[in-house]
PAKOL-411339 format. One record per atom (N, C-alpha, C): atom name; residue in one letter; chain; z negated, y, x negated. Coordinates in steps of 0.2 Angstrom, whole numbers, plus 5000, padded with zeros to 4 digits. Last residue first. Layout:
// residues N
atom atom CA type A mol A zz Z yy Y xx X
...
***
This chain:
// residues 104
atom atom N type X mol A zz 4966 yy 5071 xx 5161
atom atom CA type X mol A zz 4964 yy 5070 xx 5167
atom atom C type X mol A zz 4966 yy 5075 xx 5172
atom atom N type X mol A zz 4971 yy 5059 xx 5147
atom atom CA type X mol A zz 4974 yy 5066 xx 5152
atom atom C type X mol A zz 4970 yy 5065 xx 5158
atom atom N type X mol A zz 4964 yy 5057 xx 5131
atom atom CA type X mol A zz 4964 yy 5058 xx 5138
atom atom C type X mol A zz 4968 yy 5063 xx 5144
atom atom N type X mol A zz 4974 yy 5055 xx 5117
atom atom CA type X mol A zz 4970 yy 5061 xx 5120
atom atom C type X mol A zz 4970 yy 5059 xx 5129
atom atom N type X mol A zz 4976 yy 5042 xx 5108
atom atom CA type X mol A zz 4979 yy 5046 xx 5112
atom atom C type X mol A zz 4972 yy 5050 xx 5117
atom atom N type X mol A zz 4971 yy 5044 xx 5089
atom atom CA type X mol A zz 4970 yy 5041 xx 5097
atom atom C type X mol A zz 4973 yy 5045 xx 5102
atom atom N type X mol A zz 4985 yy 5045 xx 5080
atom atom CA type X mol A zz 4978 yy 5048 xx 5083
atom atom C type X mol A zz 4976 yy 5044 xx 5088
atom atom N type X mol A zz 4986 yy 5031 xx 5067
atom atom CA type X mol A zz 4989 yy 5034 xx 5073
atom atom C type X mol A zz 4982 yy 5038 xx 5073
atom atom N type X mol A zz 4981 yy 5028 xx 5053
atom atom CA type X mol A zz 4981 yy 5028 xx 5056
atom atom C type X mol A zz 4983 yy 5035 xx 5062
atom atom N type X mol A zz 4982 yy 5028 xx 5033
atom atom CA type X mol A zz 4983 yy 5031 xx 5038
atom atom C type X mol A zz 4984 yy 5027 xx 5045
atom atom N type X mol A zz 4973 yy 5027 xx 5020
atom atom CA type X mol A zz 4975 yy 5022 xx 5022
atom atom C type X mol A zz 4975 yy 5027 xx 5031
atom atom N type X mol A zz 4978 yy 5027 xx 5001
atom atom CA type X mol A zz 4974 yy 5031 xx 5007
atom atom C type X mol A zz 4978 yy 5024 xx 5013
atom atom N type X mol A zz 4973 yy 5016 xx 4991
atom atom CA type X mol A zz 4972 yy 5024 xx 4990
atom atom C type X mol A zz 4971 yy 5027 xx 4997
atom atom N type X mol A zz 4970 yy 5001 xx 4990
atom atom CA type X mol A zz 4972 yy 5004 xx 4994
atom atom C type X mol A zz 4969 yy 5012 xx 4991
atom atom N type X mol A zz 4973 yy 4988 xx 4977
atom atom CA type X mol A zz 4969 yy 4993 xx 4980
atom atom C type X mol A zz 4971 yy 4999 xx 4983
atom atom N type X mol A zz 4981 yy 4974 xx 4980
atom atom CA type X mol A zz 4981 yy 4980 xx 4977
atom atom C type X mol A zz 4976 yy 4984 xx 4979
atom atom N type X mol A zz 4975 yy 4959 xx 4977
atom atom CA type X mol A zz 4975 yy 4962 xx 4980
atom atom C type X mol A zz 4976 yy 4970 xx 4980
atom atom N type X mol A zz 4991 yy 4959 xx 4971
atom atom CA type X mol A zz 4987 yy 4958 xx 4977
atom atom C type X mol A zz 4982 yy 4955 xx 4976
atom atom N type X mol A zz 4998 yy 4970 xx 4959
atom atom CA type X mol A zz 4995 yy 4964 xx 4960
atom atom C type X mol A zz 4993 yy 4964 xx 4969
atom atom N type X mol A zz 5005 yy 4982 xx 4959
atom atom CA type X mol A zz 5008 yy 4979 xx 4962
atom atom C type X mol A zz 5004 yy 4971 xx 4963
atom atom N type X mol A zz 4997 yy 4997 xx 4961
atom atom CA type X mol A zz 4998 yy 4994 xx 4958
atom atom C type X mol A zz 5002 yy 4987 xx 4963
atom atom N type X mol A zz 4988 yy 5007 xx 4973
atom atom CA type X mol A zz 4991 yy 5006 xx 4967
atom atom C type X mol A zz 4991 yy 4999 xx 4965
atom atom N type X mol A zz 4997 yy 5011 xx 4991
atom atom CA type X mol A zz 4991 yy 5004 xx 4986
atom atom C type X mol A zz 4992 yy 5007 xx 4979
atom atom N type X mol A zz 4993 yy 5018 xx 5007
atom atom CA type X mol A zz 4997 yy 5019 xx 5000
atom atom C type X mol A zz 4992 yy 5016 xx 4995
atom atom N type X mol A zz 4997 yy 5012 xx 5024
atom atom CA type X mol A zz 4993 yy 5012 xx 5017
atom atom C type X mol A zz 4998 yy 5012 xx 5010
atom atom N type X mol A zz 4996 yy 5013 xx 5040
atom atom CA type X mol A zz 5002 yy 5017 xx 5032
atom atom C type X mol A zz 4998 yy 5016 xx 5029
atom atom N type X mol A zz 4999 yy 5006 xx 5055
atom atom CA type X mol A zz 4995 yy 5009 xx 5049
atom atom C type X mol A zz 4998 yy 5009 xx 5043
atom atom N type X mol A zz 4991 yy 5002 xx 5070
atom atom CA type X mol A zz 4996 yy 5002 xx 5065
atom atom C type X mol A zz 4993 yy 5005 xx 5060
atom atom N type X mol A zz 4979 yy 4990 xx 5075
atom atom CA type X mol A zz 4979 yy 4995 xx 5074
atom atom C type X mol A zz 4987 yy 4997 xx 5070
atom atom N type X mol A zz 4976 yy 4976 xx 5075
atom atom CA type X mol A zz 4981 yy 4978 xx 5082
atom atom C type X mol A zz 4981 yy 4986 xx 5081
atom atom N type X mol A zz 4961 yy 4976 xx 5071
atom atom CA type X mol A zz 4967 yy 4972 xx 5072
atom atom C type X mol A zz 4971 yy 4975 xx 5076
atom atom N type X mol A zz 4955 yy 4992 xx 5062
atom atom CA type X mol A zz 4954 yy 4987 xx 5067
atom atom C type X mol A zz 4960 yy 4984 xx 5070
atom atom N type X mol A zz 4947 yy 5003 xx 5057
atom atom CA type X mol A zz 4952 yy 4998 xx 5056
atom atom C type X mol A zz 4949 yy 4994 xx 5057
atom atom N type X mol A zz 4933 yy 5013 xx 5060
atom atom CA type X mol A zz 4943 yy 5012 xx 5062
atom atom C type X mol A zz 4949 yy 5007 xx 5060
atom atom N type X mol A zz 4927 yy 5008 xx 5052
atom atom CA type X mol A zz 4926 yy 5006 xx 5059
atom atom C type X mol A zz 4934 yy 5007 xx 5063
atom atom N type X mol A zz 4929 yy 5015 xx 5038
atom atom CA type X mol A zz 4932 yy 5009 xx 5039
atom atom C type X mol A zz 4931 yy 5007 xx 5047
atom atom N type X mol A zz 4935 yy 5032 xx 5046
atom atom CA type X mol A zz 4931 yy 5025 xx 5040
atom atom C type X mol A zz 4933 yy 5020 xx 5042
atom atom N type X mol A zz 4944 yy 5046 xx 5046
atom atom CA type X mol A zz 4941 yy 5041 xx 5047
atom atom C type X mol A zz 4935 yy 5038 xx 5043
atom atom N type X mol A zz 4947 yy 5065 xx 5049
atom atom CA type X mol A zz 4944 yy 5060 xx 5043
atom atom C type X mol A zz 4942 yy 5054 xx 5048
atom atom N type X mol A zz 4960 yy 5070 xx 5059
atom atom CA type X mol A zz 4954 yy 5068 xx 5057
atom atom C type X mol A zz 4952 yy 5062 xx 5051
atom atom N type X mol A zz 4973 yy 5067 xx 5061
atom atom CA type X mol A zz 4972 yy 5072 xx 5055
atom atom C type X mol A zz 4966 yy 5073 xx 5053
atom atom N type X mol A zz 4976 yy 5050 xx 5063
atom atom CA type X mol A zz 4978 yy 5057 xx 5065
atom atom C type X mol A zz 4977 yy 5061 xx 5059
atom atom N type X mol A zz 4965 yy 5046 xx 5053
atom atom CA type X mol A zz 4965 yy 5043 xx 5059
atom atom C type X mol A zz 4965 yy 5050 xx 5061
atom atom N type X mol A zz 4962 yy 5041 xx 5037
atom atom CA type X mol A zz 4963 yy 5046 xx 5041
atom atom C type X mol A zz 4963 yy 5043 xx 5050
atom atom N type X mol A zz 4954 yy 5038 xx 5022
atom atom CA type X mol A zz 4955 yy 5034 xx 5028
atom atom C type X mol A zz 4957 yy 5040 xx 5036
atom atom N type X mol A zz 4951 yy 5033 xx 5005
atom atom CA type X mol A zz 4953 yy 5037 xx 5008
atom atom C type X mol A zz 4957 yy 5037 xx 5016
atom atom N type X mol A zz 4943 yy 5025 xx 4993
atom atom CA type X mol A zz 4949 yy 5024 xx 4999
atom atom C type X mol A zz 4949 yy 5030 xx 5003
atom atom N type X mol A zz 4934 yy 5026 xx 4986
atom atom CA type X mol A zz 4939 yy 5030 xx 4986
atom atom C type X mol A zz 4944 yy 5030 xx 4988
atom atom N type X mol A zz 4924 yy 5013 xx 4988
atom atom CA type X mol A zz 4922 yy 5021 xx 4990
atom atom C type X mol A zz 4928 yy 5027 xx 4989
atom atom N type X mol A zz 4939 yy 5004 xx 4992
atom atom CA type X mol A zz 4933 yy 5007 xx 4989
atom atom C type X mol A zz 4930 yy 5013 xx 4991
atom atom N type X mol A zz 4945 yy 4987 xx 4996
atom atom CA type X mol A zz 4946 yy 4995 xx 5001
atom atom C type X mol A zz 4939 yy 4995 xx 4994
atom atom N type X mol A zz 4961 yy 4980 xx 4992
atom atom CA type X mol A zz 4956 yy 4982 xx 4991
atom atom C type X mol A zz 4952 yy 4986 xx 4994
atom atom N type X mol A zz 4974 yy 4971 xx 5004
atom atom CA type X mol A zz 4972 yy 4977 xx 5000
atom atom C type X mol A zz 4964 yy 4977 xx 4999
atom atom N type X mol A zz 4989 yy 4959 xx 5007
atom atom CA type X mol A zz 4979 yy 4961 xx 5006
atom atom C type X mol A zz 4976 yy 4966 xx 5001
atom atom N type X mol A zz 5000 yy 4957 xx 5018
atom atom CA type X mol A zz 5000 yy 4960 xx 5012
atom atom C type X mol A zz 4989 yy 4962 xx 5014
atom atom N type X mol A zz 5012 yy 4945 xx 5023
atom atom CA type X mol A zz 5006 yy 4951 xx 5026
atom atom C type X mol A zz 5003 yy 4951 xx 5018
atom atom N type X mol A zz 5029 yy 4952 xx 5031
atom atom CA type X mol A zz 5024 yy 4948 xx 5025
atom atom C type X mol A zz 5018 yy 4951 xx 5027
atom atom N type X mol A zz 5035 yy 4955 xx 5040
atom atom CA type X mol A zz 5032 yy 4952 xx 5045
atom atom C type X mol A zz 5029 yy 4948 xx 5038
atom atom N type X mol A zz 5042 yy 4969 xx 5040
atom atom CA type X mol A zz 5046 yy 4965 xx 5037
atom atom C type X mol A zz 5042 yy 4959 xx 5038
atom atom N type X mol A zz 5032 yy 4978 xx 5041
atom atom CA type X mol A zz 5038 yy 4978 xx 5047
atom atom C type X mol A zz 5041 yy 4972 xx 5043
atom atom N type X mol A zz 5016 yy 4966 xx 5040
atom atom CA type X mol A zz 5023 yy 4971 xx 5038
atom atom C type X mol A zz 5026 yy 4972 xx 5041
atom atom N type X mol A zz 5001 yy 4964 xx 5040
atom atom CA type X mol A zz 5007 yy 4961 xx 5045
atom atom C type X mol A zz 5012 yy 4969 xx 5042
atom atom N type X mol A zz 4987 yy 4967 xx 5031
atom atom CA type X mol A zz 4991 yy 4971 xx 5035
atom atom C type X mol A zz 4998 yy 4967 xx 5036
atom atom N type X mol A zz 4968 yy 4969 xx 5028
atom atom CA type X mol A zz 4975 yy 4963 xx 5029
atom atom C type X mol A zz 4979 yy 4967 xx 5034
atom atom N type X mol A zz 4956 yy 4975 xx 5018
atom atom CA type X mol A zz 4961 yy 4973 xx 5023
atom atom C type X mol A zz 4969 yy 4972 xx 5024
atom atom N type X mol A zz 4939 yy 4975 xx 5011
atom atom CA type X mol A zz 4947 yy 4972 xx 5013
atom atom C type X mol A zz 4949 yy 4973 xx 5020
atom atom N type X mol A zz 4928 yy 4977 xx 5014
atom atom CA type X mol A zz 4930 yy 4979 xx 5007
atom atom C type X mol A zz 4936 yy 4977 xx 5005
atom atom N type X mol A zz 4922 yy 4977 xx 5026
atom atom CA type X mol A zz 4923 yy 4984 xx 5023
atom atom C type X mol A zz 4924 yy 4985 xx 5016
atom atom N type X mol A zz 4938 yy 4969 xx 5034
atom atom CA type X mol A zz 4930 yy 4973 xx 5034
atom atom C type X mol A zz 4928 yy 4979 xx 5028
atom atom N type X mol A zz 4951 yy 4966 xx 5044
atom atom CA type X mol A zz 4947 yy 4971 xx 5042
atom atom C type X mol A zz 4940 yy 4970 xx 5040
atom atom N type X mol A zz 4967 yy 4959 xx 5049
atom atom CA type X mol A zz 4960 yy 4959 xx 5050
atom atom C type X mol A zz 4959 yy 4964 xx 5044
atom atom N type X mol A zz 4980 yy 4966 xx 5052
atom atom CA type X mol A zz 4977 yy 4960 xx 5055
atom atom C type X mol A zz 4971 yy 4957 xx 5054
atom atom N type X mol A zz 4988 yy 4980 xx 5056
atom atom CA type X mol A zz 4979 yy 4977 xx 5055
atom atom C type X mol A zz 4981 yy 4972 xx 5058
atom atom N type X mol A zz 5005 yy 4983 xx 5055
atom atom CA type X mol A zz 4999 yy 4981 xx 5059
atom atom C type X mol A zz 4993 yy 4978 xx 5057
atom atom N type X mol A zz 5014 yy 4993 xx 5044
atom atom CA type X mol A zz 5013 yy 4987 xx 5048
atom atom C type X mol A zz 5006 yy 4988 xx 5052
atom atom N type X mol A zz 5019 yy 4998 xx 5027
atom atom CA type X mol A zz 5019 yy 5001 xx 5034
atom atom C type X mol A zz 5018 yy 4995 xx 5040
atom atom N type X mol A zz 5015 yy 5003 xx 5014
atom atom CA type X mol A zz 5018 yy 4997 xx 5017
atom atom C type X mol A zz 5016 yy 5000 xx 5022
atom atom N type X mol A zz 5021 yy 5009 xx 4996
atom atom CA type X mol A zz 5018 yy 5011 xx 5001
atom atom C type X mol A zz 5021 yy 5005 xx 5008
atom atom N type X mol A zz 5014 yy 5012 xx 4979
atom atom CA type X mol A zz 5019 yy 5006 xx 4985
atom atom C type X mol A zz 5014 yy 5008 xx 4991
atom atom N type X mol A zz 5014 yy 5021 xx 4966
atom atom CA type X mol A zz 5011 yy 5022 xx 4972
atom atom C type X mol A zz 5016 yy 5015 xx 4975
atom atom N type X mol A zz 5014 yy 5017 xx 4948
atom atom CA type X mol A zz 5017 yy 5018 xx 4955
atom atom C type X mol A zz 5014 yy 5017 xx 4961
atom atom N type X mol A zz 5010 yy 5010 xx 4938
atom atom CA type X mol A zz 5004 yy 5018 xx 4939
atom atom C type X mol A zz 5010 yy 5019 xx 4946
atom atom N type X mol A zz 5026 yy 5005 xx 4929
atom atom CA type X mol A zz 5019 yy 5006 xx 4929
atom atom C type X mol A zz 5014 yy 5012 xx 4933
atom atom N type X mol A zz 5038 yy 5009 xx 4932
atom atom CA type X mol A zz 5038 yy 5005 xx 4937
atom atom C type X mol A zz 5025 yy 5006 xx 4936
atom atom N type X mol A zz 5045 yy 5010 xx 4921
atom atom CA type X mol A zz 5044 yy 5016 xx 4924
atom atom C type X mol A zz 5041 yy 5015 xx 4930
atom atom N type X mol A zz 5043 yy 4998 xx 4914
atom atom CA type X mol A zz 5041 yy 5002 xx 4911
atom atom C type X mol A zz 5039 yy 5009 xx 4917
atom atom N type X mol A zz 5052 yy 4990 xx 4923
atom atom CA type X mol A zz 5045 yy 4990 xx 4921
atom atom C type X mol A zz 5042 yy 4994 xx 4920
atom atom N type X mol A zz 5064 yy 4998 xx 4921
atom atom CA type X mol A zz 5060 yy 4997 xx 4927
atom atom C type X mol A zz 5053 yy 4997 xx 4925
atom atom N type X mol A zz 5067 yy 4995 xx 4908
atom atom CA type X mol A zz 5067 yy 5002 xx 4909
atom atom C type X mol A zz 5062 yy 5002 xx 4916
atom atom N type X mol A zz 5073 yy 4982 xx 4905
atom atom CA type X mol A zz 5066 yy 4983 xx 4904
atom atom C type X mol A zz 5062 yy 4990 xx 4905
atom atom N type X mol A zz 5087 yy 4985 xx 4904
atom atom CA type X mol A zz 5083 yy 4980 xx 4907
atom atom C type X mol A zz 5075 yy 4981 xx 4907
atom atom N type X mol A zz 5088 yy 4995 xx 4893
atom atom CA type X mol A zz 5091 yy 4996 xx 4899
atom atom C type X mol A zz 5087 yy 4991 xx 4905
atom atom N type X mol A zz 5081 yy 4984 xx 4885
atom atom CA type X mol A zz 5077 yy 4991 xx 4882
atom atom C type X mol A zz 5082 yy 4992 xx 4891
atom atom N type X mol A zz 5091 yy 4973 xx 4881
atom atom CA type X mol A zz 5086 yy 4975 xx 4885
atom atom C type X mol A zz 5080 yy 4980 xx 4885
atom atom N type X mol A zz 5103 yy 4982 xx 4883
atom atom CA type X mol A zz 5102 yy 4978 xx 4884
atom atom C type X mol A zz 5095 yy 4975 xx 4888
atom atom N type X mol A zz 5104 yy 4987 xx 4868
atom atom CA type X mol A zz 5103 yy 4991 xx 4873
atom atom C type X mol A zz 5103 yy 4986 xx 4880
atom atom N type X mol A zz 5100 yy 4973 xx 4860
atom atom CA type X mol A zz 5096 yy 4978 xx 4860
atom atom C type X mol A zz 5096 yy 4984 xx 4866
atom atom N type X mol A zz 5114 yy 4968 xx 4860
atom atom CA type X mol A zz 5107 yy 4965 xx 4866
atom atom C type X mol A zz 5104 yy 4969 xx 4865
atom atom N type X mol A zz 5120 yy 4977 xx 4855
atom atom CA type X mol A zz 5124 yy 4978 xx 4862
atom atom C type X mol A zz 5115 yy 4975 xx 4865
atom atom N type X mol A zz 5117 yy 4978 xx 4843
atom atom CA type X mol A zz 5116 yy 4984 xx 4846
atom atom C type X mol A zz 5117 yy 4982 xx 4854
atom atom N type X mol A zz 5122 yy 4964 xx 4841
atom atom CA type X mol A zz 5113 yy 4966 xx 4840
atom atom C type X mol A zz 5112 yy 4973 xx 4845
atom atom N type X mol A zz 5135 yy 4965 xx 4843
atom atom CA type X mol A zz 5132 yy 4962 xx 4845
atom atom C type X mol A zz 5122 yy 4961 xx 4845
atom atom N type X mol A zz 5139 yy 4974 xx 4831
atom atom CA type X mol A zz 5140 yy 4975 xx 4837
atom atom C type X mol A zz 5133 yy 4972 xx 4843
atom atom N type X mol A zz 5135 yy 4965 xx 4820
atom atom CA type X mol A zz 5131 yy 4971 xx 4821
atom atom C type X mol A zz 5131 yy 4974 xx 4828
***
Protein backbone atom coordinates (compact mmCIF):
# COMPACT_ATOMS: atom_id res chain seq x y z
CA UNK A 1 0.00 0.00 0.00
CA UNK A 2 3.12 2.11 0.75
CA UNK A 3 4.20 1.71 -2.38
CA UNK A 4 0.98 2.64 -4.44
CA UNK A 5 0.71 5.94 -2.21
CA UNK A 6 4.52 6.61 -2.86
CA UNK A 7 3.91 6.37 -7.13
CA UNK A 8 0.84 8.04 -6.89
CA UNK A 9 2.50 11.08 -5.10
CA UNK A 10 4.97 10.74 -7.45
CA UNK A 11 3.28 11.25 -10.38
CA UNK A 12 0.72 13.74 -9.64
CA UNK A 13 4.30 15.76 -8.08
CA UNK A 14 5.75 14.96 -11.53
CA UNK A 15 3.03 16.09 -13.65
CA UNK A 16 2.32 19.24 -11.57
CA UNK A 17 4.43 21.33 -14.29
CA UNK A 18 2.42 20.41 -17.00
CA UNK A 19 -0.53 21.17 -15.52
CA UNK A 20 0.70 24.59 -14.24
CA UNK A 21 2.60 24.97 -17.38
CA UNK A 22 -0.93 25.12 -19.52
CA UNK A 23 -2.17 29.02 -20.87
CA UNK A 24 1.63 30.30 -20.06
CA UNK A 25 2.90 33.35 -21.65
CA UNK A 26 6.96 32.41 -23.14
CA UNK A 27 8.84 35.11 -23.67
CA UNK A 28 11.98 35.22 -26.37
CA UNK A 29 14.30 37.82 -26.86
CA UNK A 30 16.55 37.90 -30.28
CA UNK A 31 16.86 39.40 -33.78
CA UNK A 32 14.19 39.37 -36.92
CA UNK A 33 15.39 37.03 -39.24
CA UNK A 34 12.59 37.24 -41.43
CA UNK A 35 8.95 38.62 -41.48
CA UNK A 36 5.62 38.86 -43.37
CA UNK A 37 2.40 39.41 -42.42
CA UNK A 38 1.44 36.45 -40.98
CA UNK A 39 4.81 35.19 -39.52
CA UNK A 40 7.86 35.73 -38.02
CA UNK A 41 11.17 34.24 -37.54
CA UNK A 42 13.34 35.29 -34.48
CA UNK A 43 17.37 34.10 -33.92
CA UNK A 44 17.53 33.81 -30.07
CA UNK A 45 20.20 35.06 -27.54
CA UNK A 46 20.62 31.43 -27.26
CA UNK A 47 21.13 31.51 -31.34
CA UNK A 48 17.60 28.85 -31.76
CA UNK A 49 15.39 30.37 -34.07
CA UNK A 50 11.98 30.20 -33.15
CA UNK A 51 8.62 30.76 -35.71
CA UNK A 52 5.55 32.78 -34.45
CA UNK A 53 2.11 33.29 -35.82
CA UNK A 54 1.24 37.05 -36.33
CA UNK A 55 -2.94 37.84 -36.07
CA UNK A 56 -5.20 40.63 -36.13
CA UNK A 57 -4.43 40.51 -32.27
CA UNK A 58 -0.79 40.63 -32.38
CA UNK A 59 -0.07 43.44 -30.74
CA UNK A 60 3.25 45.43 -32.11
CA UNK A 61 5.15 48.35 -30.36
CA UNK A 62 8.13 50.23 -31.52
CA UNK A 63 9.40 52.02 -28.37
CA UNK A 64 6.04 53.40 -26.87
CA UNK A 65 4.63 54.01 -30.11
CA UNK A 66 2.03 51.64 -31.71
CA UNK A 67 3.72 49.65 -34.65
CA UNK A 68 2.70 47.13 -37.44
CA UNK A 69 3.96 44.55 -39.19
CA UNK A 70 6.16 47.14 -41.74
CA UNK A 71 8.30 47.26 -38.68
CA UNK A 72 9.60 44.05 -38.53
CA UNK A 73 12.13 43.84 -40.29
CA UNK A 74 15.58 41.52 -40.43
CA UNK A 75 18.09 42.78 -38.18
CA UNK A 76 15.55 44.41 -36.03
CA UNK A 77 15.74 43.35 -32.17
CA UNK A 78 12.77 42.32 -30.45
CA UNK A 79 10.82 40.82 -27.38
CA UNK A 80 7.92 38.75 -28.33
CA UNK A 81 5.36 37.34 -25.87
CA UNK A 82 3.90 33.84 -27.61
CA UNK A 83 1.10 31.65 -26.13
CA UNK A 84 1.45 28.39 -25.86
CA UNK A 85 4.49 26.16 -26.51
CA UNK A 86 3.79 24.55 -29.87
CA UNK A 87 5.61 26.17 -32.91
CA UNK A 88 4.38 28.01 -34.43
CA UNK A 89 3.20 29.73 -31.31
CA UNK A 90 1.23 32.60 -31.72
CA UNK A 91 2.67 35.93 -30.90
CA UNK A 92 0.71 38.21 -28.35
CA UNK A 93 2.67 41.25 -28.25
CA UNK A 94 5.64 41.86 -30.06
CA UNK A 95 8.19 44.75 -28.92
CA UNK A 96 10.75 46.73 -30.80
CA UNK A 97 13.67 49.22 -29.90
CA UNK A 98 12.53 53.13 -30.57
CA UNK A 99 14.21 54.39 -33.44
CA UNK A 100 17.07 56.44 -32.50
CA UNK A 101 15.95 60.12 -32.71
CA UNK A 102 17.96 62.39 -35.18
CA UNK A 103 20.51 64.74 -33.63
CA UNK A 104 21.07 67.75 -35.38
Amino acid sequence: MKRLTFLVAVLLISSAPLIAHEGHAHHYMGTITAASDSQLSLKTTDGKTVTFKLDETTRITKGKAAGGVKDLAPGERAVVEAEGGKQPALARTIKLAASPKNST
